[in-house]
Biotite code that builds the C-alpha atoms (Angstrom):
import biotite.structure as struc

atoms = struc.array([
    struc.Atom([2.204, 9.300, -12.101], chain_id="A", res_id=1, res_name="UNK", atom_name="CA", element="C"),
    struc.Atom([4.386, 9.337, -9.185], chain_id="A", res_id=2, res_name="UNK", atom_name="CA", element="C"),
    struc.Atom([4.163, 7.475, -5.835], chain_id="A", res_id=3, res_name="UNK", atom_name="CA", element="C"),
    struc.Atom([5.000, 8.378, -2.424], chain_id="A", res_id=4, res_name="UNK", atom_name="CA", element="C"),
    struc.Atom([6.001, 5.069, -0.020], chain_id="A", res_id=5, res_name="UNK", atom_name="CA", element="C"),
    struc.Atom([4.034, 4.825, 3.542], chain_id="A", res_id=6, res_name="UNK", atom_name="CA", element="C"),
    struc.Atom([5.593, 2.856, 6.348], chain_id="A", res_id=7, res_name="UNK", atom_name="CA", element="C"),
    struc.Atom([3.868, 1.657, 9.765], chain_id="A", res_id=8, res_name="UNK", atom_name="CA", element="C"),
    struc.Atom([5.949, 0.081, 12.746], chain_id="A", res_id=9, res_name="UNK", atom_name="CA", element="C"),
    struc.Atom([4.958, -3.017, 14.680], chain_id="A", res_id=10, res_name="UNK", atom_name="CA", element="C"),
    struc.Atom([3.275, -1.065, 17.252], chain_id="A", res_id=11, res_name="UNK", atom_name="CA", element="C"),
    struc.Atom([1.637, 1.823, 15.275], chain_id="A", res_id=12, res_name="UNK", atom_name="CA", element="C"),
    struc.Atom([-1.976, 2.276, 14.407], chain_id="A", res_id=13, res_name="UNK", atom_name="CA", element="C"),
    struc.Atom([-1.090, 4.823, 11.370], chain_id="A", res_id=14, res_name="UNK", atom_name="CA", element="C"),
    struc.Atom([0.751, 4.930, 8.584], chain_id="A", res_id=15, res_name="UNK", atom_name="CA", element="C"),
    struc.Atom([3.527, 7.737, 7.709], chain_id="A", res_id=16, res_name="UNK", atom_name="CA", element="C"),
    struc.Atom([5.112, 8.994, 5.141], chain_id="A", res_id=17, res_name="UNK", atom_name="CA", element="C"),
    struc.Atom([8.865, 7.991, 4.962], chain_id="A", res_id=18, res_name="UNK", atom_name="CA", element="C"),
    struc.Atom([11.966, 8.396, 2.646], chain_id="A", res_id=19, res_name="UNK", atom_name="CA", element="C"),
    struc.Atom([13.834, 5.174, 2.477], chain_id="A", res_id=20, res_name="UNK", atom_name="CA", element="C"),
    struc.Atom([16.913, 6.488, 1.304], chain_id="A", res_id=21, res_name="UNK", atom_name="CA", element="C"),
    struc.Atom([17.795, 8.222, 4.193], chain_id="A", res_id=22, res_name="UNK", atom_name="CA", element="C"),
    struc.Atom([15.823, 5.945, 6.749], chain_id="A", res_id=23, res_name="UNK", atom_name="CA", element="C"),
    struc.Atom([13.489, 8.977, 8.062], chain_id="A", res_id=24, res_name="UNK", atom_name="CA", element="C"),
    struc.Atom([9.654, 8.651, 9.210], chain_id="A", res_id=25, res_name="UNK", atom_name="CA", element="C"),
    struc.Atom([6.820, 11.391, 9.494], chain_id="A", res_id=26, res_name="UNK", atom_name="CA", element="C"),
    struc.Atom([7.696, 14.116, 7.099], chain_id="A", res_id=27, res_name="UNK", atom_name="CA", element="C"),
    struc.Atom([5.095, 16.574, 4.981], chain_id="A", res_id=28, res_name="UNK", atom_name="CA", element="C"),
    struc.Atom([4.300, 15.560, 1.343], chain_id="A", res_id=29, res_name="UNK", atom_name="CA", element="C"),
    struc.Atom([6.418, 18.859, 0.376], chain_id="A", res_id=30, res_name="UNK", atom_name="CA", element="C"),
    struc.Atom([9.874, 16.870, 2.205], chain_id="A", res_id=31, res_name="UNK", atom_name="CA", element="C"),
    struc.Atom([8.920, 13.112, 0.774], chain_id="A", res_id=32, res_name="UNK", atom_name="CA", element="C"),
    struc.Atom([10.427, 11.737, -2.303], chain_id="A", res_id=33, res_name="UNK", atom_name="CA", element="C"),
    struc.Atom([8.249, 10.920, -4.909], chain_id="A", res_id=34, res_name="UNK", atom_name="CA", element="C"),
    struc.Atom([8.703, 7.775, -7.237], chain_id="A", res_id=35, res_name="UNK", atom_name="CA", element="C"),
    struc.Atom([7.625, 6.343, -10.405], chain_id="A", res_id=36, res_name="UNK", atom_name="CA", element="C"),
    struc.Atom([5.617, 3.090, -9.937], chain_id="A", res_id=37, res_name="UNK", atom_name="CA", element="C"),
    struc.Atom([8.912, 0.674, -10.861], chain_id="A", res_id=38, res_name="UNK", atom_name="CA", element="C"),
    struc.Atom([10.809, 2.588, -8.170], chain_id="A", res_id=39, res_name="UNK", atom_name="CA", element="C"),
    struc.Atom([8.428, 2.730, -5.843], chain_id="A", res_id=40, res_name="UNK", atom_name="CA", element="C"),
    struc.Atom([7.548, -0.922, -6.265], chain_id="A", res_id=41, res_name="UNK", atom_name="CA", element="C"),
    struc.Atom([11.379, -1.996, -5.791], chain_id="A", res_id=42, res_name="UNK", atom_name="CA", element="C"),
    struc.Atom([11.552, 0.392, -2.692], chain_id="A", res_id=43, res_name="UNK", atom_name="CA", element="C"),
    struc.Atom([8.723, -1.232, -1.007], chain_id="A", res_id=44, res_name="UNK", atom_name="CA", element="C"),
    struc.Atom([10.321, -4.978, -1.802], chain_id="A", res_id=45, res_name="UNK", atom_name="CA", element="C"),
    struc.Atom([13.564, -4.078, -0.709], chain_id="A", res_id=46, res_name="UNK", atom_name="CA", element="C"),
    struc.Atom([12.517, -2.490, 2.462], chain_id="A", res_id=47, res_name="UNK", atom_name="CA", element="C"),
    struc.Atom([9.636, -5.063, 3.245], chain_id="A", res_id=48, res_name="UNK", atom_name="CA", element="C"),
    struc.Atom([12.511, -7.754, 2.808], chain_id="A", res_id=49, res_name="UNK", atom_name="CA", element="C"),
    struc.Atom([15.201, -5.891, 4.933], chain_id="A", res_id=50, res_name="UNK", atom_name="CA", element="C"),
    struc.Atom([12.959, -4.707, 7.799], chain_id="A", res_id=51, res_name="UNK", atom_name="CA", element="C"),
    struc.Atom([10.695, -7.509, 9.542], chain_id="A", res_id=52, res_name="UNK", atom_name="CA", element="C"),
    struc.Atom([7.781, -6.420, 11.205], chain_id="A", res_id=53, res_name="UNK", atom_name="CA", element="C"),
    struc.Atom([7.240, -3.187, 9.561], chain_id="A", res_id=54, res_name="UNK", atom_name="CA", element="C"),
    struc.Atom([4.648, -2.664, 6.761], chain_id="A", res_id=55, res_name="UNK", atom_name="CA", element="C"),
    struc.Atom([5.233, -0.536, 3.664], chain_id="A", res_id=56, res_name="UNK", atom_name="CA", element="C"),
    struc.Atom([3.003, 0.616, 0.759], chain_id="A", res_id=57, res_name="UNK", atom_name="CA", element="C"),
    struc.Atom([2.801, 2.622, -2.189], chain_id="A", res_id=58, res_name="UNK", atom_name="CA", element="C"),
    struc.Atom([0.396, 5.453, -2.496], chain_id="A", res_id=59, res_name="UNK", atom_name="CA", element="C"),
    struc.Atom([-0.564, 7.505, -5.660], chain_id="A", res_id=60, res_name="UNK", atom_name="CA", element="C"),
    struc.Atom([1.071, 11.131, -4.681], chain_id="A", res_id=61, res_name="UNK", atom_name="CA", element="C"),
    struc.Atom([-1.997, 13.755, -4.568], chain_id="A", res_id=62, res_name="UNK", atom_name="CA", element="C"),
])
């Protein structure tokens, strides 16, 4: 199953779709990278660690 990784700022109500490799928010599902559940697991950890203040989570891709 692959997993697409959510993000939500400090001062956001929603969460949106983002592509941590290239640091860019707000895309469709057709533009975000999907990951397996290792990936996206070590995505979210990495980012979480490297970006205070910002929330991240992994989402089954439907």
């Amino acid at each position: 199953m692959y997993y697409f990784i959510y993000c939500k700022g400090p001062n956001e109500k929603r969460f949106t779709l983002c592509n941590p490799w290239k640091g860019t928010r707000g895309m469709g599902k057709v533009y975000a990278p999907r990951f397996l559940k290792e990936q996206a697991d070590y995505a979210v950890a990495w980012m979480t660690e490297h970006n205070p203040g910002f929330i991240f989570q992994r989402r089954p891709a439907r």
